[in-house]
N, C-alpha and C positions, 0 to 999 in steps of 0.2 A: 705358435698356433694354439688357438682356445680349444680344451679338450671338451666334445660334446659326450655330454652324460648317458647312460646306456637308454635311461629310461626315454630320454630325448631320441637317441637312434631307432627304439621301435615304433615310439607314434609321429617321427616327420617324415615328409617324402616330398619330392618338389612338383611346384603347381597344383595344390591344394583346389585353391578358389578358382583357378581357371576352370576346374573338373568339376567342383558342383557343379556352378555356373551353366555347363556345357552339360551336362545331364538334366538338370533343372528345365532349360530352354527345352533340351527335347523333349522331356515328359509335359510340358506346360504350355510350349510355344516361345518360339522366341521373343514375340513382345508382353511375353508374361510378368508380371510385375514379382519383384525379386522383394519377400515378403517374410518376416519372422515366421512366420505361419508357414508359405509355400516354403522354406528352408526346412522346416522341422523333421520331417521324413529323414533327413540327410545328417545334420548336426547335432544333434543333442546324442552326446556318448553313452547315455546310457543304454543298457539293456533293454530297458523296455521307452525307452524312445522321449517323448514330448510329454506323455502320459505321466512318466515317474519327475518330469519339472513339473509338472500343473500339482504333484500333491508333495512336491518340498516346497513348491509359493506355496502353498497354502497352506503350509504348517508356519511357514515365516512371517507371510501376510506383510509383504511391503507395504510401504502407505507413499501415495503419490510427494514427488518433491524428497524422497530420503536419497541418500546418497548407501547403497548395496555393493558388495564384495562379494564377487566369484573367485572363489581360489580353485586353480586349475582348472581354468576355464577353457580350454581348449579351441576349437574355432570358432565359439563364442555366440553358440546355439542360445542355451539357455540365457543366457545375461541380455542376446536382442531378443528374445521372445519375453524374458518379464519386465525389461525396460518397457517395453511395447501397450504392455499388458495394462502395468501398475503404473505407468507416468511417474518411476525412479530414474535416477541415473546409475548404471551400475559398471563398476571399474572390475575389468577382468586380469589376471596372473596367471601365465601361464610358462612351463619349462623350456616346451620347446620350441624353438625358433620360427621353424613352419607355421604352424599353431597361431603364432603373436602373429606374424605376417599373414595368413590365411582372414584368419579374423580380421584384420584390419582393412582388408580386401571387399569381404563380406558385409561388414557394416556401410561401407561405401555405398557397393551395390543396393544395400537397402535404405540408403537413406539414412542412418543411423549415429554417423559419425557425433552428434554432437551428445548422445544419450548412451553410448556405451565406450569407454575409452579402456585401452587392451594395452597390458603392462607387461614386459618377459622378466621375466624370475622365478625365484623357489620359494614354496609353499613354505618353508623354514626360515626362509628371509626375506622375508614380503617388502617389497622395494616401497614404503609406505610412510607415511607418519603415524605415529599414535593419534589414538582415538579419534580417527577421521572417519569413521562408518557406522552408521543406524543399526546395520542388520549385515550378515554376512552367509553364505550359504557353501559348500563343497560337495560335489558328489561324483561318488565311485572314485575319488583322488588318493587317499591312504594308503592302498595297497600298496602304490608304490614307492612307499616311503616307510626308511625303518624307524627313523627315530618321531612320534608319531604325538608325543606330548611337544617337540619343537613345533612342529601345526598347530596344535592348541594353544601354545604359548602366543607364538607370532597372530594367530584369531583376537587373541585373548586382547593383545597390545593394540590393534589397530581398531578395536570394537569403542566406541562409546560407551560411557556407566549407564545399564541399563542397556544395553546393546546385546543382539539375538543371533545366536550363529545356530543352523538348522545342517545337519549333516544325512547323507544316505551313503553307507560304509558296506563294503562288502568284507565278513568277516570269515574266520577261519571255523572250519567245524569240527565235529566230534570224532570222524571217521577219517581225516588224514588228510594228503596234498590233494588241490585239485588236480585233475588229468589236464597237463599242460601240453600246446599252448592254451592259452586264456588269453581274453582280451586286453588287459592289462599288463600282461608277462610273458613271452616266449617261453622261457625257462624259468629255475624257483629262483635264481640268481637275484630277480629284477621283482619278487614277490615279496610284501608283508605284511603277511594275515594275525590280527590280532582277532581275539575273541572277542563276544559281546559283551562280556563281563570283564575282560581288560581295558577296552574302550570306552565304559560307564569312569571305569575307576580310573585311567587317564584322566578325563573330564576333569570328574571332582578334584583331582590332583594340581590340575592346571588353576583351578578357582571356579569355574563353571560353575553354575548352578545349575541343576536337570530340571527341566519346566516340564516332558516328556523325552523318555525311552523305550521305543518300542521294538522288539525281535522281528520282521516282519516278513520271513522266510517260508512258515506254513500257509499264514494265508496269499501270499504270492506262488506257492507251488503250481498250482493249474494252469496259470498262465502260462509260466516258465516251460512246465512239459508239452503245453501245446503248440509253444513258438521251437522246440525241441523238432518235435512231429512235422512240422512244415517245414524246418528248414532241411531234416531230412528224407522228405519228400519231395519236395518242389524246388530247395538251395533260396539264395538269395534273393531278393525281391529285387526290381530295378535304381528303387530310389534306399535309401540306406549307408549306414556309418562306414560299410566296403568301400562306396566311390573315395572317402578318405583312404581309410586303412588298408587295403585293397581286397581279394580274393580268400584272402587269410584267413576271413574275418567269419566265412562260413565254418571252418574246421574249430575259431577259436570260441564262436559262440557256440557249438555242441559242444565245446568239453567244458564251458561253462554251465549251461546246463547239466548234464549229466552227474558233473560236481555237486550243484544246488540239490538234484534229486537225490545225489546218494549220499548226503549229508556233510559233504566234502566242505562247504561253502554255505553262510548265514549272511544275512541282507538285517539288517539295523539301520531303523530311522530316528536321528535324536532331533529334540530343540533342546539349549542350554541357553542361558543369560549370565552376563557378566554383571556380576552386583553394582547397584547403585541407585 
């Protein structure tokens, strides 16, 4: 029997894309057109949603016709939203099983099979060839991995000379463990948080070249404490990353926040290039 990895056990669950799908249709209509756009409420893992991909493309800045890498791509929000976007193709990696399945579902639905292609593996052993990608991007993936220069390495290998990996990291802070759970983590077990200043020097270590490094946790604070405030006011919205993760995801996005606010947790956005 193949052992599933823990980090695997907290973000699958079965029938994924039937449940967008089936939430989609009721907030849209059911002959609503099943769209990177109309998914985006739903798919993109991160915290702050479709908004935080529109500004890692745009620090990447695809150019139509590249061939793009999402490492841990998850149900494969982001990869069909800038395939969409930018007229790339982008190949997604992701752990868990669900996940690779769920996405392959979804691209279906949208139309997209021939513009995003979804690969299961680990971010440390990227089922790839060497230098088969223009530009590569990951976001909020690290955490859950400890050995985290094996990511930049395996970046490093499948990138083309001259090839651009843009990352958004969520880091560890000056004041201690987040209050878990967290979206990423159940427990600290399945957590790890590198600093921004361990992450810079990772990089460099791996060969990277820093083109930018930015901390970008004070100027996101506002935002964070206001999505804080509503969701403990109001809970969940109807469309949102719960219809995957489920219920949880209310409890796990306040001690995310709450984290961010009490310094617990640092948000770093890099671009780096592989020389050549």
């Amino acid at each position: 029997m193949t052992k599933v990895s823990p980090v695997a056990q907290h973000y699958g669950s079965v029938g994924i894309a039937e449940r967008v799908l089936s939430v989609l249709r009721a907030a849209n209509g059911v002959n609503a057109p099943v769209t990177p756009e109309a998914l985006a409420p739903i798919d993109h893992f991160h915290g702050r949603g479709v908004v935080a991909t529109e500004e890692l493309a745009a620090l990447l800045k695809p150019l139509p016709g590249e061939r793009i890498l999402d490492i841990g791509s998850g149900v494969g929000g982001p990869a069909r939203w800038i395939a969409a976007k930018f007229g790339c193709h982008v190949t997604g990696v992701d752990l868990t099983p669900e996940f690779c399945e769920a996405a392959e579902a979804l691209n279906a639905a949208a139309g997209m099979t021939d513009r995003v292609t979804i690969k299961p593996g680990s971010a440390t052993n990227l089922p790839l060839p060497d230098t088969s990608f223009d530009r590569a991007y990951s976001q909020n993936v690290v955490m859950n991995i400890a050995d985290k220069k094996q990511v930049y390495r395996e970046a490093f290998r499948v990138l083309r000379p001259g090839g651009m990996l843009a990352l958004s990291n969520i880091c560890a802070g000056a004041t201690g463990e987040p209050f878990f759970p967290v979206p990423w983590a159940t427990t600290p077990a399945t957590s790890f948080l590198a600093t921004p200043e361990q992450t810079r020097a990772d990089l460099v270590a791996t060969g990277f070249e820093i083109v930018s490094f930015r901390d970008t946790t004070d100027a996101l604070l506002p935002a964070v404490i206001h999505h804080l405030q509503r969701l403990e006011r109001y809970g969940l919205q109807p469309l949102g990353v719960h219809v995957i993760l489920g219920e949880r995801m209310r409890e796990m996005q306040i001690n995310s926040a709450r984290s961010t606010e009490d310094g617990r947790l640092r948000s770093v956005e890099a671009l780096v290039r592989k020389p050549g």
